[in-house]
N, C-alpha and C positions, 0 to 999 in steps of 0.2 A: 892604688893597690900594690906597686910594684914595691913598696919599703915593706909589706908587709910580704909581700915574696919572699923579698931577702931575708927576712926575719927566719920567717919556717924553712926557709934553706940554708939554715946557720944551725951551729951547733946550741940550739937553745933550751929554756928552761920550761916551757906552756905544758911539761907535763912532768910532775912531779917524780915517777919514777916508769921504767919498761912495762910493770903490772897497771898504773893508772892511763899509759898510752893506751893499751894494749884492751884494756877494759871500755874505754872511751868508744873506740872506735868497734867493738864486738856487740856494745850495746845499739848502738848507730845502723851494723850490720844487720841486727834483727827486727829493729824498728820498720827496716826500708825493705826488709824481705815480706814485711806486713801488708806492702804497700804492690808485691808485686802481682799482676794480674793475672799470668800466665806463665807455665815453664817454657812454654814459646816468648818470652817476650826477650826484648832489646831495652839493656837497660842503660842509660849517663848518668854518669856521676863527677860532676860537675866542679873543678876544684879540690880532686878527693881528698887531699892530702894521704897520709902516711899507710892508710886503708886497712890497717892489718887484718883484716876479715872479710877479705871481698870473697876471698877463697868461699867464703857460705854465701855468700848473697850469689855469686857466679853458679853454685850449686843449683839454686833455686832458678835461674833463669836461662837463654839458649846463648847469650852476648853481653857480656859486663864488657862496658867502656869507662873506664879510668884516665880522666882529662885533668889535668896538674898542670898550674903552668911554672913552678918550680923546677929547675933542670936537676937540681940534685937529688929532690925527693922521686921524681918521675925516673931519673938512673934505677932508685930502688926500687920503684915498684915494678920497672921491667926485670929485673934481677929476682923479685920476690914470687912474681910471676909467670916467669918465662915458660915454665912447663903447663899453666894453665891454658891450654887452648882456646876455649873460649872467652877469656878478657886479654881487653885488648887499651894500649896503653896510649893515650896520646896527649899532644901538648893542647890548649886550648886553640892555639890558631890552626891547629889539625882539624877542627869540627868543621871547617867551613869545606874539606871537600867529603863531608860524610852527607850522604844522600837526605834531598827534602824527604818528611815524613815517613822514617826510617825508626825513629824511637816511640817504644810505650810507654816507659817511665823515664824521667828523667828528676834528678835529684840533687838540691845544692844547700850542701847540711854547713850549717856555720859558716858562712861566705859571703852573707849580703852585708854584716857588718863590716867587714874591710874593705869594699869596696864604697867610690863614688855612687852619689846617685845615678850619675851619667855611664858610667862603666856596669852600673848594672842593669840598666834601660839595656846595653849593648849586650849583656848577658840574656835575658830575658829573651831577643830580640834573635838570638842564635839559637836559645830553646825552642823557640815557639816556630822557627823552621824545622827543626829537627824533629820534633814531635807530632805522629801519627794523629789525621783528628779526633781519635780515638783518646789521645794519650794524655798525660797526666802528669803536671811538674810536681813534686814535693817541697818546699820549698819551708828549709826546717830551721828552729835555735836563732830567731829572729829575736835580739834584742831589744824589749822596749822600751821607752821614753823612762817611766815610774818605775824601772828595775835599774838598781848601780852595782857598782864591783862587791858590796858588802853580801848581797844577797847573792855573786855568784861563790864569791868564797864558801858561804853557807852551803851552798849545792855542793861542794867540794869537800867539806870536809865530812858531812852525810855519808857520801860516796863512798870517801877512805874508811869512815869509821865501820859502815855496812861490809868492806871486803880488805880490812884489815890492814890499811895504810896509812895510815890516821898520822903517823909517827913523820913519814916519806909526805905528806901533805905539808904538815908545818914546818919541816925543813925546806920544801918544795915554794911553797907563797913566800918564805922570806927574802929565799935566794931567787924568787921570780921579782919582787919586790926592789931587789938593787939592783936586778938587770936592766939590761938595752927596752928590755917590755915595758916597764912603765915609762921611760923616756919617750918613743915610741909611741904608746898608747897617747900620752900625751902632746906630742910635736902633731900627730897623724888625725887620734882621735877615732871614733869608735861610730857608725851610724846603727842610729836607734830609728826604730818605726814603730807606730802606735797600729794595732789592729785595722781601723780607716788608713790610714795614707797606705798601708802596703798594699789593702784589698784594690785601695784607687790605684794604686803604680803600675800592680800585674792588670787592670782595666785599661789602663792606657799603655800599654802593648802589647792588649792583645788578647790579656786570658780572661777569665771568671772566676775568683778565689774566695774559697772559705774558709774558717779557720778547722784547723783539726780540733780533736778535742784534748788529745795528749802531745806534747810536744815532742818530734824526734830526740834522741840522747837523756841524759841524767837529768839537766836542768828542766825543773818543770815552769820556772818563772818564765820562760822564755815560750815563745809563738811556730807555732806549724801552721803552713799554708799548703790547704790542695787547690793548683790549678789546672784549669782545663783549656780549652780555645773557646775565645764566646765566638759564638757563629751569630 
């Protein structure tokens, strides 16, 4: 995972223009306010990256934690939300002195593909402390096996053409196209889960998963998982 740190803490291209970040993550924001159970609740978000919308999801709940393990993007999100009182900004290796079952939701949108298998067993394995037995991982934009980059481009340029960036897209895939990202993509590689191995991965640490039936964010090609604790 950590080249793909460095990636999103570099000055790069994965989002074609400030309105297609910006939209990305507001749609993200409302998906996971869907999800949330209580304006009492304590919510992780796990990974967030650039989050521009937490402001609403923190709206909706009593404790947004915003966990990046990016130093540069996490600089911004304490700067973007300093004035919000109730989110609170930490680095991934912060969770471990956040109190056992202390969270209702917890949520990790687009993050299991850059990761190891093994780093995310370790991911999983820091949720499922953190999580109330009550509580409930999200676990969203799960790339799989019979889905390739043609069909997310197509999610993309959907997107732009629906909110009028269609222009900022094609310019945006070319110039993603000769970047560090498809080298990357390619050196690093991309982990894909089929509906089964994912449901069996969150079973063997720990939860009970099933699929949603709409997927967190734009892409619909892609998988949502709700998990729980199996007791």
């Amino acid at each position: 995972m950590d080249d793909w740190i460095d990636y999103y803490d570099s000055t790069h291209t994965i989002y074609v223009s400030k309105l297609h970040r910006d939209l990305h993550f507001s749609i993200i924001a409302d998906d996971i306010i869907g999800y949330i159970s209580s304006p009492e609740a304590v919510v992780l978000d796990y990974a967030c990256g650039e989050a521009t919308s937490a402001g609403h999801v923190a709206e909706r709940c009593a404790r947004l934690i915003l966990a990046e393990p990016a130093p540069g993007v996490r600089g911004r999100l304490i700067a973007r939300y300093a004035r919000d009182l109730n989110i609170k900004v930490r680095s991934l290796e912060d969770l471990r002195y956040l109190d056992d079952s202390s969270v209702d939701l917890a949520v990790m949108i687009s993050v299991a593909q850059y990761m190891t298998p093994a780093e995310l067993d370790t991911a999983f394995a820091a949720v499922r402390r953190l999580l109330k037995p009550s509580g409930r991982l999200l676990l969203g934009d799960i790339l799989r096996p019979d889905v390739g980059a043609v069909t997310d481009v197509m999610a993309l340029l959907r997107l732009a053409r629906a909110h009028g960036f269609l222009k900022d897209a094609l310019i945006g895939l070319l110039r993603t196209y000769l970047s560090d990202y498809w080298q990357l993509r390619t050196k690093v590689g991309l982990q894909r889960y089929s509906e089964q191995e994912i449901v069996a991965k969150l079973a063997a640490a720990g939860f009970s998963a099933t699929r949603a039936h709409v997927n967190v964010g734009h892409n619909a090609a892609r998988m949502t998982l709700v998990a729980r604790h199996a007791f």
